[in-house]
KEKEKE-523788 format. One line per field, with one value per residue (C-alpha): residue in three letters; x, y, z. Coordinates in steps of 0.25 Angstrom, whole numbers, plus 5000, padded with zeros to 4 digits. Layout:
resn ala; ...
c1 X; ...
c2 Y; ...
c3 Z; ...
***
This chain:
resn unk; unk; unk; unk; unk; unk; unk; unk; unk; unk; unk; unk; unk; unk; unk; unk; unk; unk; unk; unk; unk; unk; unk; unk; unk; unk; unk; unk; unk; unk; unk; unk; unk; unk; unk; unk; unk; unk; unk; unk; unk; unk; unk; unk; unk; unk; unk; unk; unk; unk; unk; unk; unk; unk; unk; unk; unk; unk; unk; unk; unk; unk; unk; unk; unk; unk; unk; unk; unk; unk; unk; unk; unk; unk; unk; unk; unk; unk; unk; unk; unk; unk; unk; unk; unk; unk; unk; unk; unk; unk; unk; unk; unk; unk; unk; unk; unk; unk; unk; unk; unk; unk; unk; unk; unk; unk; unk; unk; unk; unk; unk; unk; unk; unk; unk; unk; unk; unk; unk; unk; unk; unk; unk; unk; unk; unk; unk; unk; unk; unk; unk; unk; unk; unk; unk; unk; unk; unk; unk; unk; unk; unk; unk; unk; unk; unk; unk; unk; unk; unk; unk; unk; unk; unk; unk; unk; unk; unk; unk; unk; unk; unk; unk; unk; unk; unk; unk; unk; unk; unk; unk; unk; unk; unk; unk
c1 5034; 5032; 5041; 5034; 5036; 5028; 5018; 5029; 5039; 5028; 5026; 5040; 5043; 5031; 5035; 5052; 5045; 5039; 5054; 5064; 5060; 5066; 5061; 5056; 5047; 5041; 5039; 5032; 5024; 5019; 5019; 5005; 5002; 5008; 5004; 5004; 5006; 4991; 4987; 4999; 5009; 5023; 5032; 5044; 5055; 5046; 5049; 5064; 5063; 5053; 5066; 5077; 5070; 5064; 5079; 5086; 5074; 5078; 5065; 5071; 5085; 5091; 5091; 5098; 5099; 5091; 5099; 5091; 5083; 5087; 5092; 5098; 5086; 5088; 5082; 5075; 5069; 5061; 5067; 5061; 5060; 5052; 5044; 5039; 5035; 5028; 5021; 5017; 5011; 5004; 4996; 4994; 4980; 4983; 4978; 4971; 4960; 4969; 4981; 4969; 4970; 4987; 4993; 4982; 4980; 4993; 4995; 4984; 4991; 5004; 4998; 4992; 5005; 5012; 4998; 4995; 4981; 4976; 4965; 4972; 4977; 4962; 4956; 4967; 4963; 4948; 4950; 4960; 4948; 4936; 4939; 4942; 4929; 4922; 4928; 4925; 4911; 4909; 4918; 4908; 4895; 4902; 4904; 4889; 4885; 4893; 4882; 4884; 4895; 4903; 4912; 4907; 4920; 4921; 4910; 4916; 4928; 4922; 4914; 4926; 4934; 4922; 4919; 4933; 4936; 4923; 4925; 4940; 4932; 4924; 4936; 4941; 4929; 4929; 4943
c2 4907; 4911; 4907; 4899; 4909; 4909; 4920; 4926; 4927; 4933; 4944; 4948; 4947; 4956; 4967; 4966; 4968; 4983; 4987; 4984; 4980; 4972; 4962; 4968; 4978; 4967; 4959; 4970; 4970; 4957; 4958; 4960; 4972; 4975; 4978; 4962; 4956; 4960; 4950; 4940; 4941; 4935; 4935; 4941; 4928; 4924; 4936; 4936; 4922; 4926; 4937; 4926; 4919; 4929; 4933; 4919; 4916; 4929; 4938; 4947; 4953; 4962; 4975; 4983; 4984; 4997; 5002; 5013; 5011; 4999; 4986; 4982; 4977; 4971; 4975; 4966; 4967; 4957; 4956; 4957; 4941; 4945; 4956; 4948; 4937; 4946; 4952; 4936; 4933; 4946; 4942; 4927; 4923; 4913; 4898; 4894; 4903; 4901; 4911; 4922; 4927; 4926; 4929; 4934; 4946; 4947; 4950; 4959; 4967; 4965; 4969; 4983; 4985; 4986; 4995; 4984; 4981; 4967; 4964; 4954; 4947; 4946; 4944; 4932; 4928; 4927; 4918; 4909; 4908; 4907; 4892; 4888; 4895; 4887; 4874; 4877; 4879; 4867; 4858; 4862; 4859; 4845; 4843; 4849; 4839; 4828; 4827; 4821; 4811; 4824; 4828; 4840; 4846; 4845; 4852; 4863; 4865; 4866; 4877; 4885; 4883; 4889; 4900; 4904; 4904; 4912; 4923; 4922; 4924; 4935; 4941; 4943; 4948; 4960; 4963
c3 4932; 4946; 4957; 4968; 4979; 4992; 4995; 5005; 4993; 4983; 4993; 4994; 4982; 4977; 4987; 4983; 4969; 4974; 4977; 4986; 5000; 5012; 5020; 5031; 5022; 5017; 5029; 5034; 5021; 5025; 5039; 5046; 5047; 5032; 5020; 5015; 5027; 5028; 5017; 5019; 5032; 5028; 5041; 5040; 5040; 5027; 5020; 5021; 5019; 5004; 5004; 5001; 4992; 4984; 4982; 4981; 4970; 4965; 4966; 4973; 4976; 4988; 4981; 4993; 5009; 5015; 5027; 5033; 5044; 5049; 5048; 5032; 5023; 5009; 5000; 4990; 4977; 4966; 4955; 4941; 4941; 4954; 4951; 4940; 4947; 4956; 4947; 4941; 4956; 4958; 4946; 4948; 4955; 4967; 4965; 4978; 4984; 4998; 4990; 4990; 5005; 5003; 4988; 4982; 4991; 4993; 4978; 4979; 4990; 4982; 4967; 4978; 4982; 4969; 4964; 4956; 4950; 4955; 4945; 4936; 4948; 4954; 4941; 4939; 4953; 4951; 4939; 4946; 4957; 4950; 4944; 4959; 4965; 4955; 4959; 4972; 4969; 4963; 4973; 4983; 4974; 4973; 4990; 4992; 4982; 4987; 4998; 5011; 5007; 5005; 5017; 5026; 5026; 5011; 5009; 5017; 5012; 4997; 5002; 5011; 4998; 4989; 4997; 4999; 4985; 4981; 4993; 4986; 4973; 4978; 4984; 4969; 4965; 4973; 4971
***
């Protein structure tokens, strides 16, 4: 079963899974300007705080301290408990079309990393979102049907949810 980590703790942990790495590699990772941060920004106090409790749930270990150039840095690494959980999240569609923008193309960039094909994962997201799309649909037939006894707002919502999902949808397609 998957741990209940947060987003900031599946990053880490995915990135300790490539090799050993210290904090500060992996908060410039997901700073800004770098190479995740461009998806999903974690400030650098949230990493070391994902850091002690990837290792206190242990996902992770210190492996060794680097000394050269600077300052001592722990290095960490997952574990094969974590590596393998790693590998459960990278395949698992998210639930909520909001998770899109965040986990999802953050495992995309993850699974790129790692050279990793992505297929399965999209193929698993569009049949996670399909069902919703078609909920959404039908939602909004009932509130435009509803006539004007249905609130305004309502109405507006059921369609910034519907086309949200079906750009989402679409999104996945072209993938």
């Amino acid at each position: 079963m998957l741990p209940r980590l947060g987003l900031a703790e599946w990053v880490v942990l995915a990135v300790a899974g490539e090799r050993p790495v210290h904090g500060f590699a992996v908060a410039a990772l997901t700073a800004a300007d770098g190479e995740l941060g461009r998806v999903w920004q974690i400030p650098r106090p949230v990493v070391y705080r994902a850091i002690g409790r990837l290792v206190d749930a242990g996902l992770i270990t210190a492996e060794a301290v680097e000394t050269k150039g600077g300052p001592p840095r722990t290095l960490y690494a997952a574990t094969p408990t974590g590596r393998g959980h790693v590998d459960a999240w990278l395949g698992t569609p998210v639930p909520h079309v909001r998770d899109l923008r965040s986990e999802f193309l953050l495992k995309l960039a993850v699974l790129h990393r790692h050279g990793r094909d992505a297929t399965a994962l999209v193929d698993a997201q569009r049949r996670t979102l399909a069902p919703i799309v078609a909920a959404l649909r039908a939602e909004q037939d009932r509130a435009g049907r509803a006539g004007d006894g249905a609130d305004e707002f309502d109405r507006m919502l059921a369609a910034w949810r519907r086309t949200s999902a079906e750009a989402a949808l679409a999104f996945l397609d072209e993938l």
